[in-house]
N, C-alpha and C positions, 0 to 999 in steps of 0.2 A: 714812850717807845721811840729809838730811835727809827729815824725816818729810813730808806733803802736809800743805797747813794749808786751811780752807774745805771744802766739802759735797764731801763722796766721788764720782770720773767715771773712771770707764774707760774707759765706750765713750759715744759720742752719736748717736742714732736723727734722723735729719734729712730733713725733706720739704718738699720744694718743688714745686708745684703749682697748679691755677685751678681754683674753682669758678663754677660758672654757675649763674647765674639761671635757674629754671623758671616761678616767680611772681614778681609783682611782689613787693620787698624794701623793708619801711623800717626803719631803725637811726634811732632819733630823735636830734636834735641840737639845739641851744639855740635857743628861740623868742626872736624881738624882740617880735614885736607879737599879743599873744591872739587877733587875731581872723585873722590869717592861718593858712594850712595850716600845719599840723607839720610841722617840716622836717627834713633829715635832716641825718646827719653829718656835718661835713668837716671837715679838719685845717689844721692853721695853713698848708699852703699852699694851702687854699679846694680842698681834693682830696675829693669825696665817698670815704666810707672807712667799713669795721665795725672799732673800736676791738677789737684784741687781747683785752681785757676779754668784750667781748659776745661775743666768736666762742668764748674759752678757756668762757664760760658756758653756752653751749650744748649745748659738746663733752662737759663736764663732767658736765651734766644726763645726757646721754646716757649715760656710762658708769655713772655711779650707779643707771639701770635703774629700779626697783619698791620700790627705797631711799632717796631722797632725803637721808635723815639718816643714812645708815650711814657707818661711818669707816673704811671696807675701804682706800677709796682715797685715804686723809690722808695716805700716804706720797707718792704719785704728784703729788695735784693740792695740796698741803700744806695748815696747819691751824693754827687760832689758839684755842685757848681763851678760853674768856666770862670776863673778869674779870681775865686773864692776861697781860697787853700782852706780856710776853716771852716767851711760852713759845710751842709748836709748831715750824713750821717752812716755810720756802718752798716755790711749787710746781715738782716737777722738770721741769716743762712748760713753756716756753716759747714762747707764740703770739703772735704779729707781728699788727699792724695789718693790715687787707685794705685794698690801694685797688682800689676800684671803674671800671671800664676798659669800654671798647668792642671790646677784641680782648685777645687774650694777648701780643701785640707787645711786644718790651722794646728796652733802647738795649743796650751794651754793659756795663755794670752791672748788669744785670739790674733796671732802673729801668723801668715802664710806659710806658709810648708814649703810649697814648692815654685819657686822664686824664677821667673824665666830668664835664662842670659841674652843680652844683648847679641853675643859674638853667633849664637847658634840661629839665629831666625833669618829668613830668607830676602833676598832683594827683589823688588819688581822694576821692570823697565818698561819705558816709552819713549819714541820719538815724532818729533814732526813730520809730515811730507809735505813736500813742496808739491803745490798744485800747477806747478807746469812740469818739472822736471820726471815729478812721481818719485823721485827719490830722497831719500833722510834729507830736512831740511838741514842748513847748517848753526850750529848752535843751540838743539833745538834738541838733547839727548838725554831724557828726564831716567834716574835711578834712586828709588827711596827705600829704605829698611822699612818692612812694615812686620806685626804682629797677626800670625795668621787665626785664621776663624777655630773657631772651639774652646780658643783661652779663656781667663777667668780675670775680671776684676773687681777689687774689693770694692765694694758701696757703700760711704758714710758718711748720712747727711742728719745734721741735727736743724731744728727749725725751733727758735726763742720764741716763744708769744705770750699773751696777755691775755685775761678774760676777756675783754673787749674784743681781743681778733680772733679766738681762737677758734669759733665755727668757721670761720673765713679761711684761717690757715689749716684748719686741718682739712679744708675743700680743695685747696691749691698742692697739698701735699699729695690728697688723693688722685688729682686730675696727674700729678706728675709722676706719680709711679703706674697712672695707667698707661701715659705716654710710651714710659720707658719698656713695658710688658708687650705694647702692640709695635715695637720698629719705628717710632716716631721721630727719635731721636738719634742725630746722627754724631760721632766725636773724632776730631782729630782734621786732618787733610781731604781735600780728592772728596769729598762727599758726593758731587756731582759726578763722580766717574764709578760711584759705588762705595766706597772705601767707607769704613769706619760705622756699621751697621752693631748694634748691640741691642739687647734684651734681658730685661731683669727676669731673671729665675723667679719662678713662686717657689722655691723651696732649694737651700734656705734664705728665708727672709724672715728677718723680726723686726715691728713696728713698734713701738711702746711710747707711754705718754706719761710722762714723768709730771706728779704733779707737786710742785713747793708751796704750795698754799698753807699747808696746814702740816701737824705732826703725823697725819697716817700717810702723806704720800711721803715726807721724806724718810720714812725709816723704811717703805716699800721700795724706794730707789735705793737705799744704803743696804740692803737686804738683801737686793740683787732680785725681785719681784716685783718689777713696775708692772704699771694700768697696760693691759696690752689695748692697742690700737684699734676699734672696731668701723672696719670701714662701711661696713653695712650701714653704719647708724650716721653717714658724712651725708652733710646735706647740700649736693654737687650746684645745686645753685647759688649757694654761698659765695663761690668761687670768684668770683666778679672779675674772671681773667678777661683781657684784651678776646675779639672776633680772631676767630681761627683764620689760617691761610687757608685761601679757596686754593685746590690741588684737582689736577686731572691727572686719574690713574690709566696706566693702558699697561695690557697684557698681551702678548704674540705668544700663540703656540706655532712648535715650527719644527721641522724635523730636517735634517742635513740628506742633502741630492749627491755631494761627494766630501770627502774629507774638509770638514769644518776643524779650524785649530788656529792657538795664537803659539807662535814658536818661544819656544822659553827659551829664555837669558843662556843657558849653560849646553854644552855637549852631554852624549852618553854615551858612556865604557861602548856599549855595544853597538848604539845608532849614532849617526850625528844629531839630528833635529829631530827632537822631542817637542811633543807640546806643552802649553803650560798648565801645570796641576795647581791644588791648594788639599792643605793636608786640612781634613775635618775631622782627627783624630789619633792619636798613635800609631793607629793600626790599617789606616785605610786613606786613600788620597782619591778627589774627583779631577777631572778634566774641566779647563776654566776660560770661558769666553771673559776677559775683563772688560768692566764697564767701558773703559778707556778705549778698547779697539771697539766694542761695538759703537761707542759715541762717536767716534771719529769718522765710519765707517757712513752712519747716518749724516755728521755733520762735514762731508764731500759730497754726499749726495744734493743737502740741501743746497749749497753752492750752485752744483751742476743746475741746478732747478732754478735758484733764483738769476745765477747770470744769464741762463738761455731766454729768461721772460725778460728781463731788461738789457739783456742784449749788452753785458759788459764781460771782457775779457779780464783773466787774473795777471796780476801785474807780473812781465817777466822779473827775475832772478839777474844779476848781474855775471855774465859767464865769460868774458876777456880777461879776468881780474884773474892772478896766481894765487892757489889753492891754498900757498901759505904766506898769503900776505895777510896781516889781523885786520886790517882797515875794508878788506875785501872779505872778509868772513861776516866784518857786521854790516856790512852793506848787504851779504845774502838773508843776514838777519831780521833788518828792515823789510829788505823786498817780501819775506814769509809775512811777516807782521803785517804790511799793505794788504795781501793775499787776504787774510784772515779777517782786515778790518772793513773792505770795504761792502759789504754787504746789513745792512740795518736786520733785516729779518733773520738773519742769521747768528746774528751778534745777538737777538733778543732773545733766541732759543738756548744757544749754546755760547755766549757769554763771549768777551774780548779780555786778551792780553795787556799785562799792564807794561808800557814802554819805560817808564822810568819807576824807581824803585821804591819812591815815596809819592807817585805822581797816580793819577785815576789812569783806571782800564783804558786808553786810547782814548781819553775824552769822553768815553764811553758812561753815560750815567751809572747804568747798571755793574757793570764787572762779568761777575758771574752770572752763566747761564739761568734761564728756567728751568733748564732739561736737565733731570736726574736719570743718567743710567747706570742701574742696578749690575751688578755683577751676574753672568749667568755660567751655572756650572753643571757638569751630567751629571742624571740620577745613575747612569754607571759609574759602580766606584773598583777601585784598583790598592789590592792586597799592598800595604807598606812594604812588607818584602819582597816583593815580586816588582816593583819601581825601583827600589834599591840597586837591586843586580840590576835591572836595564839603567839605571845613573852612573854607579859603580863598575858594575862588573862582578863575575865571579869570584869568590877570593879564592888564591892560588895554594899552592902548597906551603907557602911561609904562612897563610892566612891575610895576606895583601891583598887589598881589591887587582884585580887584573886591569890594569885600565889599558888593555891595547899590544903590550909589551911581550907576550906570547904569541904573538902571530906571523914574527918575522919580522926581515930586516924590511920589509915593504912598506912598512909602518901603516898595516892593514888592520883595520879594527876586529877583535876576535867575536865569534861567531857565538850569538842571540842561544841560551841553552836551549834544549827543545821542552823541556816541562816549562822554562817562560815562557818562549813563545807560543807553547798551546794556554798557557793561562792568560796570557795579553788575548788571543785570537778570540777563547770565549768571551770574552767582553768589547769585543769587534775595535779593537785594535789590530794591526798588523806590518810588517816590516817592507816598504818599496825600497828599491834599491834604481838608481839610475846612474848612469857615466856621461860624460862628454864626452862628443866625437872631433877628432882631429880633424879638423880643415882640409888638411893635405892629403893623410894617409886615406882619411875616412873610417879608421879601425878608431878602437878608445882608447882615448887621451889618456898619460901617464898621474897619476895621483890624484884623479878628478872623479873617483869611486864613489857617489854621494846615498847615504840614505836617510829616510824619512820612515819616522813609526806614523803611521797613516791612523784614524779614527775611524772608519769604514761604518759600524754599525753603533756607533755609542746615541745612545735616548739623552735627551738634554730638559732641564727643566723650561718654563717659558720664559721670554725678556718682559722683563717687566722696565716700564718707565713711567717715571713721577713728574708732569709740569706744573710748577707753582706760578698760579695765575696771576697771585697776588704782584707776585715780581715783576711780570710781563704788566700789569696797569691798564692803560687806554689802549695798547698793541696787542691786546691777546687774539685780537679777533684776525691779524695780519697771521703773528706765530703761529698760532694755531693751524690756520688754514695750509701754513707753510710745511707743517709735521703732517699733515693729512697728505699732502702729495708726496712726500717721502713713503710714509708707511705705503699708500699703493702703489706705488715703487717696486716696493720690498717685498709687497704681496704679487706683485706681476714678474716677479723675479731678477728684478734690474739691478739690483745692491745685492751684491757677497757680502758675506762676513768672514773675518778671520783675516789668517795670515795668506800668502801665497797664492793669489786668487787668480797672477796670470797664470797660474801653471794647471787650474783647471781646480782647485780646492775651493770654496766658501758657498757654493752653488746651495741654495735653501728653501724650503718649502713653506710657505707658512699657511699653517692649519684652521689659524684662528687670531681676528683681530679681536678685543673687546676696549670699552670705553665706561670709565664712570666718572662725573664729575663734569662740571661747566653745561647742567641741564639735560646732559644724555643719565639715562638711569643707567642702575649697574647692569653690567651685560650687553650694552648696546654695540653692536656693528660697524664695521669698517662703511660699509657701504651705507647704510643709516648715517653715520656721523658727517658723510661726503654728501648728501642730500641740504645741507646746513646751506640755506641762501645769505643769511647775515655776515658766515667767515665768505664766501663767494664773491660776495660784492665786495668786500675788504680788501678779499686780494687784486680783485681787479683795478681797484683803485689807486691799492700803493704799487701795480708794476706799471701803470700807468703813469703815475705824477712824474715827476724830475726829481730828483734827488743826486 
């Protein structure tokens, strides 16, 4: 008998399946032009898609757990030695390209149907603030194309083994599509701001276990009726994956005191300032706190917290310098980055910027934050047509959106239909209108008519945030303590959230803190978790020392 020649396969662990979207997703893809949004991925037939690569890296991160650098699983996901070009070995994993889809719908090839375009999906924005100014830092204007929540991605992952591994691998297979079932698993950018949250569907999902041993499993795979997969019978200790990251979950229920909102990127036909949504479906769009402003929101709090206890000032901004000289743009650049870096407890929570482009986070060991914050969106949701005409406009009698251009030479925005604005009103939206007044006259200023669709009554689900302990090390007991004075902050009602908070909007309730995780069981209490004399003494020590 000739010998087998090539990497050893008895049997092959094969899944085919869809993830969804839960948050907006971005996979970035090759910019043309700097100053446009990041855009995302697509493949040479213009198919938005997460490159095999980024999804195998994800899957990867995950199973290596609280180890990053251990070689437990250089067998599985393979390994190349530093310095070695030939040596190691390939990974016995095999992940497919995801395209990114509007339904799970395929042709008869199991080829997607319905292919999402790049040109139609939405941008999201952020900027910095300067902590002394309070205004947009300079340099500091972040806009990414991302993939909003509800889409579909194809899943196909094949796994090579051996009799020898195969109780092992098929334990590692099953721990990793439970991952993916429970939100464990995050892809693409912004993870720490929310971004890029997916869930594998149980249905459809087909598992099958292709076995070449012998002549009945290959004429069952050539048949097209392989072994199907039975996870019941996976014996999960098999698994011998890396210790899990130690994670502390927290939950805020909260309800808004006055219009809570992040202002979205774009005007509307009928209003100026809109908030920002995210479509969950064809037919329906919610109202969307992003992670991003709530972390931001948190992470000037903690600042304010930690300079007042050690007693340092944020470094000013460079303000003699002309607005368009470039050498005085990156000097304000700097000064933000100072801003941002000098703080340890803060950096350990909510991570440090990198100054140079190949270089570490500001010296900073870490980089990225411990703190994950979740995207939080209302459980009131808002008719796609009924957001349309407030984006748009009416269409007029050619069938053109009206965007404005009916109302006169005043260049006055035309007037909110009334069956919209009673469908925005029952979902406690509503239309404020205000002017600026002239200095001089005292009457209202010419062109300065401004209005805002205010969120008056919308239900919001809770914030949820994730601290990976594992990240934080020998300081968790600092951060943490650091997050605890924030959150009672936020519960005594000292941090807004949202946009436009001088103007009287971000004002919040919070109903309910909970803790689980770092020895508080699930459920436990704000004011329980502040009782903790261990983080106590921690903090008193680190805003005592010198640093």
């Amino acid at each position: 008998m000739t010998p087998a020649r090539g990497r050893p396969m008895d049997r092959r662990l094969r899944v085919r399946g869809w993830l969804r979207t839960q948050t907006p997703l971005h996979v970035g893809g090759i910019a043309l032009d700097p100053a446009e949004a990041l855009p995302v991925a697509v493949d040479g037939q213009d198919r938005v898609y997460v490159p095999g690569t980024s999804l195998a890296g994800a899957l990867r991160t995950w199973m290596r757990g609280a180890h990053p650098e251990t070689d437990t699983l250089d067998d599985l996901w393979g390994f190349i030695r530093d310095g070695e070009p030939d040596s190691g070995q390939a990974s016995r994993i095999i992940v497919r390209d995801a395209i990114i889809t509007a339904s799970t719908s395929t042709d008869g090839d199991g080829i997607p149907n319905d292919r999402l375009g790049s040109r139609m999906l939405p941008v999201v924005h952020g900027v910095g603030i300067d902590r002394v100014t309070g205004a947009a830092a300079s340099g500091f204007l972040y806009a990414r194309t991302v993939v909003p929540p509800g889409r579909y991605l194809s899943f196909e992952v094949d796994v090579e083994t051996t009799e020898a591994d195969l109780d092992r691998d098929r334990a590692r297979l099953h721990a990793l599509l439970s991952a993916l079932k429970s939100e464990e698993i995050g892809l693409g950018a912004a993870n720490g701001k929310g971004l890029g949250i997916v869930t594998l569907l149980p249905s459809p999902l087909d598992v099958h276990e292709h076995d070449f041993t012998g002549r009945a499993g290959l004429l069952a795979f050539l048949g097209g009726e392989p072994e199907v997969f039975d996870e019941t019978k996976v014996n999960a200790g098999a698994a011998d994956l890396p210790a899990r990251r130690e994670l502390v979950t927290v939950q805020l229920r909260w309800r808004p005191d006055a219009p809570v909102m992040v202002r979205a990127a774009g005007e509307g036909a009928t209003i100026k300032t809109l908030p920002l949504t995210t479509e969950i479906g064809p037919d329906a769009l919610t109202l969307t706190l992003s992670g991003s402003s709530i972390k931001g929101a948190l992470r000037t709090h903690a600042e304010f917290i930690e300079r007042t206890a050690r007693g340092l000032d944020a470094p000013h901004p460079p303000m003699q310098d002309g607005a368009r000289d470039v050498v005085a743009a990156r000097h304000h650049a700097e000064a933000f980055l100072d801003q941002l870096d000098g703080l340890d407890a803060v950096r350990m929570l909510f991570g440090a910027a990198r100054r140079e482009p190949d270089g570490d986070a500001s010296g900073h060991p870490r980089g990225r934050g411990a703190v994950t914050v979740h995207e939080c969106v209302s459980e009131t949701t808002v008719p796609a047509d009924v957001w349309d005409l407030v984006v748009n406009g009416a269409p007029n009698g050619n069938g053109d959106a009206d965007g404005g251009g009916n109302s006169g030479g005043d260049g006055a925005r035309p007037a909110l239909p009334p069956a919209v604005r009673d469908a925005l009103a029952a979902r406690g939206l509503d239309q404020a209108d205000h002017v600026a007044i002239d200095r001089w006259t005292g009457g209202a200023a010419e062109h300065l008519l401004f209005s805002v669709l205010e969120p008056h009554g919308v239900r919001w689900e809770p914030i949820r945030l994730t601290v990976d302990l594992t990240r934080l090390g020998d300081d968790r007991d600092v951060a943490l303590a650091l997050l605890l004075l924030v959150l009672r902050d936020l519960e005594q009602r000292r941090v807004p959230l949202g946009g436009m908070v001088n103007r009287g909007f971000g004002d919040v309730t919070i109903t309910g803190i909970e803790f689980s995780g770092n020895g508080w069981t699930p459920g436990t209490a704000l004011a329980d978790a502040l009782r903790n004399d261990r983080l106590a003494a921690a903090w008193r020590e680190y805003v005592g020392s010198p640093r």
